[in-house]
C-alpha positions in Angstrom: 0.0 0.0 0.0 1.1 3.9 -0.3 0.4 5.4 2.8 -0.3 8.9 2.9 -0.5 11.8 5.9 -0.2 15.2 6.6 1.6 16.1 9.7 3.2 18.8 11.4 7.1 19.7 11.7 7.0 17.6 14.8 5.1 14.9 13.0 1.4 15.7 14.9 -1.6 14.9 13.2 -4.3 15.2 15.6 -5.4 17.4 18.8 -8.3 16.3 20.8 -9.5 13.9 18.4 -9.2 16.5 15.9 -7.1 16.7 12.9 -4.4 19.8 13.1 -5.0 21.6 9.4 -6.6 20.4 6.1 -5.9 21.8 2.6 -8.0 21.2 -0.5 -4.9 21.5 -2.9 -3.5 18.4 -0.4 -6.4 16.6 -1.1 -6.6 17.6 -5.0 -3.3 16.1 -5.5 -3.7 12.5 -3.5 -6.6 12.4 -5.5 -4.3 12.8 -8.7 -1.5 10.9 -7.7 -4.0 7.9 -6.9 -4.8 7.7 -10.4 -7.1 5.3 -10.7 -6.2 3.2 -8.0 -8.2 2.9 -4.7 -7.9 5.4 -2.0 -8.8 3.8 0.9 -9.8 5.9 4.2 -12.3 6.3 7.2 -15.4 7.8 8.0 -13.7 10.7 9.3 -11.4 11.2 6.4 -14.1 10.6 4.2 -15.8 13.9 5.3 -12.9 15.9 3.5 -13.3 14.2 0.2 -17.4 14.7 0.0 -17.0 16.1 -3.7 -14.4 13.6 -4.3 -13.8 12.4 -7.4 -12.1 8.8 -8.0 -12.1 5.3 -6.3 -12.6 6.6 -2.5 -13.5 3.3 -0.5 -14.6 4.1 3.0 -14.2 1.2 5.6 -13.1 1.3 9.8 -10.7 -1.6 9.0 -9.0 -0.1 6.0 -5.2 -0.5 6.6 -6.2 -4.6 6.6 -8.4 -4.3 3.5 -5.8 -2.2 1.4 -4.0 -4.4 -1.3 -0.8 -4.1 -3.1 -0.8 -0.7 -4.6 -3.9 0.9 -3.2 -3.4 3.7 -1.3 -4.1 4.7 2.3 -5.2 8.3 3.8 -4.6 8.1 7.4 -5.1 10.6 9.8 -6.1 8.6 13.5 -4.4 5.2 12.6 -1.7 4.2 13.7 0.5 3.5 10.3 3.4 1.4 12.5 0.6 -1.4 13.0 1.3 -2.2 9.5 4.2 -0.8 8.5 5.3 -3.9 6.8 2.6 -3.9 4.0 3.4 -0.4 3.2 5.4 0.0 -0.2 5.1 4.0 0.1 5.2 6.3 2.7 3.7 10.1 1.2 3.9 13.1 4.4 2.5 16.4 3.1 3.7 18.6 6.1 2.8 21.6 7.0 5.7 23.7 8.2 4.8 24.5 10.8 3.9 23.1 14.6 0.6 22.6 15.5 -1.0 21.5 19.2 -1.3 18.0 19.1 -1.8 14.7 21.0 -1.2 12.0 18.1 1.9 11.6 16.0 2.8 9.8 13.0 4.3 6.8 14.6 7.1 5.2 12.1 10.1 6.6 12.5 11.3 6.5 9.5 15.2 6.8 9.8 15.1 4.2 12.2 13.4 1.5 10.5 15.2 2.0 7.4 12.5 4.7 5.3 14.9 6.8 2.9 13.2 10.4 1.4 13.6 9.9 -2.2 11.5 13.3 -3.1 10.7 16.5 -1.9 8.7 19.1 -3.6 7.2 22.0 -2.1 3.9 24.0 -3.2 1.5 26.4 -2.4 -1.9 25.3 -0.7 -4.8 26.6 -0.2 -4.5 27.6 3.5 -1.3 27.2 3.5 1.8 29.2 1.8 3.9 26.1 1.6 3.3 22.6 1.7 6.0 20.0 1.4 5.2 16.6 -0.5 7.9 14.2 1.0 8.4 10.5 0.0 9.9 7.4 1.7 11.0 4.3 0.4 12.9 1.6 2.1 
């Protein structure tokens, strides 16, 4: 699977139950970058694509049911629970630190998860957005 998230400079995610930022560009381009693939997320996720266009499959238990290839929009999973199906890792961070009480859990540099991209662009609510991706 490719897992995608958005997190902080201090890799947060969530406050309270509640998700630190959102961008519409962000969500524009995993919907691109999907292709036709399956992007795979739940409920609560779900709310942020409502005019989403594409193969969006909601489901609770959707880190199991993602195969080879589909990707995988987490934002209050825990991604080291299956870190070993995960081909991909995507982080659109924010640049910034946010409040928060959940963290992306894999860490990265010590489980063997190399940046082989960065690229930076403008959001919607935010000035800059960095794309980074890991591969191991």
């Amino acid at each position: 699977m490719i897992l995608v998230a958005c997190a902080d400079d201090n890799l947060g995610m969530l406050f309270h139950g509640r998700r630190q930022s959102r961008d519409r560009r962000v969500r524009e381009a995993v919907l691109e970058s999907c292709g036709k693939r399956p992007l795979w997320m739940n409920r609560y996720s779900a709310k942020q694509f409502a005019d989403r266009k594409g193969d969006v499959r909601i489901d609770e238990d959707f880190l199991f049911k993602a195969g080879l290839g589909d990707w995988c929009f987490v934002e209050m999973d825990s991604a080291q629970a299956v870190e070993k199906r995960i081909e991909t890792i995507v982080l659109y961070r924010w640049n910034r630190v946010y409040p928060a009480d959940f963290w992306f859990d894999i860490p990265l540099a010590e489980h063997g998860w190399s940046l082989i991209e960065t690229s930076d662009f403008k959001g919607f609510s935010h000035e800059k957005i960095t794309k980074e991706i890991y591969i191991k």
